[in-house]
C-alpha positions in Angstrom: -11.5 -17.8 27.8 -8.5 -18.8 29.7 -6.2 -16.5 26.5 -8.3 -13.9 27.5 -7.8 -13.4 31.5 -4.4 -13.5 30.6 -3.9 -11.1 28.2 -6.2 -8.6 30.7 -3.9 -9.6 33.8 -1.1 -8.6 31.5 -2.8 -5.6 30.5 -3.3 -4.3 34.3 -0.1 -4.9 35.3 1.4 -2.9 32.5 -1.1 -0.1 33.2 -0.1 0.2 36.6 3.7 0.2 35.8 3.1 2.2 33.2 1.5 5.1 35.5 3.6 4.3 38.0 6.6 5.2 35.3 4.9 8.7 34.1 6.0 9.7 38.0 9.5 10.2 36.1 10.2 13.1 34.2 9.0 13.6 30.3 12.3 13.7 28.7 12.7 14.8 24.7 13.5 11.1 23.3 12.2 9.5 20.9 11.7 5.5 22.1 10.8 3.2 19.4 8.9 -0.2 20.0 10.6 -2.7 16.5 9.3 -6.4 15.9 10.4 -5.7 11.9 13.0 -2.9 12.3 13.7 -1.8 9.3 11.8 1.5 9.1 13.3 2.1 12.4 16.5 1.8 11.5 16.3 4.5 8.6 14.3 6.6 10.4 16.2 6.7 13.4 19.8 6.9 11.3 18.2 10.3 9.6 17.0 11.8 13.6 20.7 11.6 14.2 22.6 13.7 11.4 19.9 16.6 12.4 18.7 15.9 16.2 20.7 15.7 19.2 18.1 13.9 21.6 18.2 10.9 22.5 17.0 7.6 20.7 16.3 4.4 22.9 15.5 1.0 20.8 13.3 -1.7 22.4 13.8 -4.8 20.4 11.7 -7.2 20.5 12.8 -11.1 21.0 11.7 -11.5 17.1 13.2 -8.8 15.6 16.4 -9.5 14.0 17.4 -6.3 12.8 20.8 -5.1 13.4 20.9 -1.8 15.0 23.6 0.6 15.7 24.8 1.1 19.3 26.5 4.1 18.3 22.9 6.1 17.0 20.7 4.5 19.5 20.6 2.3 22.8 19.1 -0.8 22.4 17.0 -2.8 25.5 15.8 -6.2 25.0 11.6 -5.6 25.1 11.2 -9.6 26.8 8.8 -10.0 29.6 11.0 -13.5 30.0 13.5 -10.6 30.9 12.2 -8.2 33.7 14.2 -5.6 34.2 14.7 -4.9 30.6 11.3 -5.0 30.5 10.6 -2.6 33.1 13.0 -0.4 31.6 11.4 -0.5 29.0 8.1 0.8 30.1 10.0 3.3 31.8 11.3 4.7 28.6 8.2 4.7 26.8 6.3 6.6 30.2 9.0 9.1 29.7 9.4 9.8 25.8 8.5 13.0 23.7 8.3 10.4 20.8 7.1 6.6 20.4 8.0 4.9 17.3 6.4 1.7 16.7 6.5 -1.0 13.5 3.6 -3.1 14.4 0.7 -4.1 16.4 1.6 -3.9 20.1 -1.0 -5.6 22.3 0.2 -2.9 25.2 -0.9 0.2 23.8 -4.2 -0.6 24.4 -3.0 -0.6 28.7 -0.8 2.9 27.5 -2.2 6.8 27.8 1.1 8.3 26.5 1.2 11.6 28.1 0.5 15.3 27.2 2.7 16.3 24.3 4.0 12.8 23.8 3.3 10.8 20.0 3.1 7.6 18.7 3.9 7.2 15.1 2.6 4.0 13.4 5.7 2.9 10.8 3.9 -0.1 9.4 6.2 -2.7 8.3 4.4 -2.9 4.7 3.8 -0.4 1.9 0.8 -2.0 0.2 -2.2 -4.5 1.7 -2.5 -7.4 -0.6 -4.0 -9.8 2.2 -6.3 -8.2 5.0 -5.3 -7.2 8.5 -6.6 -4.9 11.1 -10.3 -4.5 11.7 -10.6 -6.1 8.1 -9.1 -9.0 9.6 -11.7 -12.1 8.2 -10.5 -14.0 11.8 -11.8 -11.8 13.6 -15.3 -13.4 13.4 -14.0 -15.3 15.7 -12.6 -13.5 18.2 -14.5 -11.7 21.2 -16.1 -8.5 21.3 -13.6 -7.3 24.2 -10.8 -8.8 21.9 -12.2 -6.5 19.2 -12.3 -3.6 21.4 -8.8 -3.8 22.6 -7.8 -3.8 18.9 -9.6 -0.6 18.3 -8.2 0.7 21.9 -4.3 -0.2 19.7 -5.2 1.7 16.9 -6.2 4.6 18.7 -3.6 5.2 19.9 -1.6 5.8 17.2 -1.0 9.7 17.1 -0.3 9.1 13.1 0.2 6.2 10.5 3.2 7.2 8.1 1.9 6.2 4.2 4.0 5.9 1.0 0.6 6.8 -1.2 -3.0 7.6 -1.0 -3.6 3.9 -1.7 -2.3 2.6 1.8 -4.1 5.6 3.4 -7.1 4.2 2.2 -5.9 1.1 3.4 -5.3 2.1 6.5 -8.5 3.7 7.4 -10.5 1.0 7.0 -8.1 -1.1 8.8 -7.2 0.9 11.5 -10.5 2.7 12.0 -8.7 6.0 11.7 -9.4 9.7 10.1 -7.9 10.9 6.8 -6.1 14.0 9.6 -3.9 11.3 10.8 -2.0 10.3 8.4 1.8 11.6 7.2 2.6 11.6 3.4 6.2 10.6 4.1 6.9 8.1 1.7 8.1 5.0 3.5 11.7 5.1 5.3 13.5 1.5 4.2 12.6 2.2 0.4 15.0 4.6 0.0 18.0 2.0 0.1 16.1 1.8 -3.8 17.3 4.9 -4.9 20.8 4.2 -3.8 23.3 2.9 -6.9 26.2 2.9 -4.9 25.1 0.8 -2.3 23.8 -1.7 -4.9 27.1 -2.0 -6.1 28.0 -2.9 -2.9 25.6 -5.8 -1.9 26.2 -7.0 -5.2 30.3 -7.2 -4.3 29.3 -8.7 -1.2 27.1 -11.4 -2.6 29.8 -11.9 -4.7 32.6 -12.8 -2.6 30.1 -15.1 -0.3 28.7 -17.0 -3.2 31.1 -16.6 -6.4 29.1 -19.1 -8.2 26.5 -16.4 -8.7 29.0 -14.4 -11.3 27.0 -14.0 -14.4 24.2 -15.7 -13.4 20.5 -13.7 -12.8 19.1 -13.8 -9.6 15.8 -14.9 -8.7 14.6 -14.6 -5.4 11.3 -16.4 -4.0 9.9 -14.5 -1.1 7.1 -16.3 0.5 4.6 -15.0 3.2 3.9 -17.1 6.3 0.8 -19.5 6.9 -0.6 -19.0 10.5 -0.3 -22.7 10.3 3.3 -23.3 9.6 5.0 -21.0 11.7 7.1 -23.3 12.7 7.5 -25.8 10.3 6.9 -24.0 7.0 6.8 -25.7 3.8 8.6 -24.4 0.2 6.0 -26.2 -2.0 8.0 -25.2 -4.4 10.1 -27.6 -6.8 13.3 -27.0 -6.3 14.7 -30.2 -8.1 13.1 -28.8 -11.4 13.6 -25.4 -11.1 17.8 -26.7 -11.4 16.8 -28.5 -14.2 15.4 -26.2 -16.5 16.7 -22.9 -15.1 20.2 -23.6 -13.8 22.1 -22.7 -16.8 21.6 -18.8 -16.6 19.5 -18.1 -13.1 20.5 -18.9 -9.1 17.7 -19.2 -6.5 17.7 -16.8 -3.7 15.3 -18.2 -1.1 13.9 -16.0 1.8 10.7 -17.0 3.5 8.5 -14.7 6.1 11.1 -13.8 9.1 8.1 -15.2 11.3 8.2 -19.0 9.9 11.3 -21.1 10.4 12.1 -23.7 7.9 15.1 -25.9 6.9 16.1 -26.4 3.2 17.7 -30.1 1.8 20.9 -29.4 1.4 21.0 -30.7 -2.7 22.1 -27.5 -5.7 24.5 -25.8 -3.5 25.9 -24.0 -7.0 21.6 -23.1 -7.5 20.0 -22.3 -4.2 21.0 -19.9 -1.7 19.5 -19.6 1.8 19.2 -15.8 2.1 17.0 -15.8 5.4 19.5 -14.4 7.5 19.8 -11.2 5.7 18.0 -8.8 7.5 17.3 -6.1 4.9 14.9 -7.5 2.5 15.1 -4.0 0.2 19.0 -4.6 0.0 18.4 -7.6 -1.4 16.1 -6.4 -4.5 18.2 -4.0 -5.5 20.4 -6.9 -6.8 17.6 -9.3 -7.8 16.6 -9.7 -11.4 13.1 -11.5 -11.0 11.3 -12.1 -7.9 8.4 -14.8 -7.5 6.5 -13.8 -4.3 2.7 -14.9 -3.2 1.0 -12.7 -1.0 3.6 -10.9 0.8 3.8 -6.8 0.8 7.1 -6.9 -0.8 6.3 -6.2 -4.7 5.0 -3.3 -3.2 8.5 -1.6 -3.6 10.6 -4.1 -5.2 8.2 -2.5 -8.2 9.9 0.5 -8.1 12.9 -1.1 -9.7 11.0 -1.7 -12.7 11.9 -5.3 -12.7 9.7 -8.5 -13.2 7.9 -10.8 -10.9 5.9 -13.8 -10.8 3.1 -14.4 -8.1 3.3 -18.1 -7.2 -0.4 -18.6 -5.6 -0.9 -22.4 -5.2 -2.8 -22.4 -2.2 -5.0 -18.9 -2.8 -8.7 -20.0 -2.8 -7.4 -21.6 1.1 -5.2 -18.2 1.7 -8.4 -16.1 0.6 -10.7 -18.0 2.9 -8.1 -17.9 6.1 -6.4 -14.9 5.8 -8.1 -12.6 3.4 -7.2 -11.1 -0.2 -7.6 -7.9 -1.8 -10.7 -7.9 -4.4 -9.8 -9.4 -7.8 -5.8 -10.0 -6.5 -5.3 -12.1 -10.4 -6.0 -8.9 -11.8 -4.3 -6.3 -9.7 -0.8 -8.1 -9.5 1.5 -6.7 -11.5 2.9 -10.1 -12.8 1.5 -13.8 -14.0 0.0 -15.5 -11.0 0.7 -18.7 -11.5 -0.2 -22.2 -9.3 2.6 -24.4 -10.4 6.5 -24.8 -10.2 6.1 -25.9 -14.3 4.0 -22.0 -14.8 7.1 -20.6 -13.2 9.3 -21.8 -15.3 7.0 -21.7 -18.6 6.5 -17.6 -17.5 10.6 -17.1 -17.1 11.5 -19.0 -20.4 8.9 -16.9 -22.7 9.7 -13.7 -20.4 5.9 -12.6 -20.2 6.3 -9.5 -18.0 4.4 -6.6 -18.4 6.4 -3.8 -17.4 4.3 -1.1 -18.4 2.1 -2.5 -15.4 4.6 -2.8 -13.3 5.3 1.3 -13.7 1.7 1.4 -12.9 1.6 0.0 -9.7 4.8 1.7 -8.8 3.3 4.8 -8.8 -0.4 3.8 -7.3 1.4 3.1 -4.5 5.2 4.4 -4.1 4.1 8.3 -4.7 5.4 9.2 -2.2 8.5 7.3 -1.8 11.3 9.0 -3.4 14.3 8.9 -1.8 14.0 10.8 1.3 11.2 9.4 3.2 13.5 8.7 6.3 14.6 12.2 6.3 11.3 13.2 5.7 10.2 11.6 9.2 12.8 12.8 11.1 11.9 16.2 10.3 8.5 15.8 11.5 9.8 14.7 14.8 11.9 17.5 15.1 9.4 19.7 13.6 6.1 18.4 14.7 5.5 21.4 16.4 4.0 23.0 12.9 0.6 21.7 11.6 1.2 19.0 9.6 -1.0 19.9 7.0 2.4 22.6 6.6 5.0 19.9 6.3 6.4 19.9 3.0 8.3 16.8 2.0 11.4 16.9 0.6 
């Protein structure tokens, strides 16, 4: 109850700045909202080789994104900063263009004004657990918490997809029409298609950790558990992974940027704490084998055609709390496994089905070719055309 009044106070005073801010001048900018920040940052790197407007980045506290001063300015988005914040608002009262990367509780305070947008750039490119309306937690939330959700998604103008798959997705978790949707392809998966800069991360890596020189990389890229945000758990054996993989393999590790966790210190020549690198897709274009759980990542690491193990100890709890996709073994385009000893048992005999790997790929990467970025940008600086005219490159 007492969560509740809060969030509405909250959601008042925003209103009211946020009206007060629409006084101002509409000026063509886009604005983008990033708690992720990698969609923006390819997005709004393509608007600037073909647009000269203006591109203002508010960055949430959590997003740890590097972005470039030089394409965009950047403002804190902190209520525990004010006048950041209520520039902020001022910005978003006065753009032609609203990006966003997430759910944003103040979009349901927000009627953006006429001719302004709000682009959904989801920070996944598949749904293997449910969110949204499908949300199984939200049995137990209010009915005016519900609404407000609904209120959020509403709001969004359109929902960029990288295949017919994640529309689908999206509709029943967002609540909105097949209309609203843009067949980009998703921006940050097009570091995939680029060879030279894999070269490059791999160079880099290279002179950081030198031990890795002939060695494949595995990364292990967890999702977060709402109950260890803060003091996540591995449960993962490290100590026997070195023992029966360290000859040929290193360990990449790189939990949920939501969770923080601390690892023990013992294989320095094995495991490598990669959580600080804020591009996830650079990474995979340099891993050999990645063992994952639920997270949205295989989602385009499969469009490297490489293997991957889904490491599901805890899923009959997971389904229950945070929701699954319907027969997950099945669909996964790798072993799910529920033991550190599978893990290693599936890398030694190299049981990977690439052929199904392809397949999921292309269920839901159609999309996604190379030039989604540039695709967006375009319909920003074209969205005066129907979109049912845009024509991706």
């Amino acid at each position: 109850m007492a969560r509740e009044i809060a969030i509405s106070i909250y959601l008042v005073m925003f209103r009211l700045l946020f009206n007060m801010m629409k006084l101002f001048p509409q000026k063509k900018k886009t604005v983008c909202v990033a708690s992720f920040g990698d969609n923006i940052f390819y997005t709004t790197k393509a608007l600037k080789t073909i647009s000269n407007e203006d591109i203002v980045i508010l960055k949430e506290p959590t997003c740890r994104y590097k972005f470039d001063s030089s394409i965009a300015q950047i403002i804190l988005f902190d209520l525990k900063h004010p006048i950041s914040y209520v520039k902020s608002i001022y910005h978003l009262a006065t753009a032609s263009t609203i990006l966003v990367d997430n759910y944003f509780g103040f979009l349901a305070a927000t009627k953006f004004r006429k001719g302004a947008i709000c682009i959904q750039l989801w920070h996944a490119a598949g749904a293997i657990k449910q969110f949204g309306l499908l949300d199984p937690t939200n049995e137990l939330r209010t009915e005016k918490a519900k609404e407000r959700f609904q209120m959020v998604y509403n709001n969004f103008h359109y929902s960029i997809v990288g295949s017919e798959k994640m529309a689908d997705t999206f509709q029943a978790s967002f609540g909105l029409p097949n209309d609203r949707f843009l067949r980009t392809g998703i921006p940050r998966s097009d570091i995939l298609f680029d060879n030279t800069r894999k070269k490059e991360i791999y160079n880099e890596m290279l002179q950081k950790y030198p031990e890795i020189r002939n060695k494949k990389i595995i990364l292990y890229a967890p999702t977060f558990r709402n109950h260890q945000l803060t003091d996540y758990r591995l449960n993962i054996d490290i100590d026997l992974l070195y023992e029966e993989l360290a000859d040929d393999y290193v360990l990449f590790i790189k939990p949920h940027p939501a969770v923080s966790y601390t690892l023990n210190g013992k294989h320095n020549d094995f495991v490598y704490d990669v959580g600080h690198y804020d591009d996830s897709n650079e990474l995979l274009l340099i891993v050999d084998l990645l063992i994952t759980d639920y997270s949205s990542i295989p989602f385009e690491y499969a469009l490297l055609e490489k293997p991957m193990i889904f490491y599901a100890y805890d899923i009959d709890e997971y389904r229950r709390t945070s929701g699954l996709i319907e027969d997950y073994e099945n669909e996964m385009p790798g072993p799910v496994v529920y033991s550190t000893e599978a893990i290693i048992k599936v890398i030694q005999s190299d049981n990977f089905d690439i052929n199904k790997i392809k397949s999921f790929a292309i269920d839901w990467n159609e999309y996604s070719n190379g030039h989604s970025s540039m695709n967006v940008a375009r319909f920003i600086t074209e969205r005066k055309v129907d979109t049912k005219e845009f024509i991706p490159v």
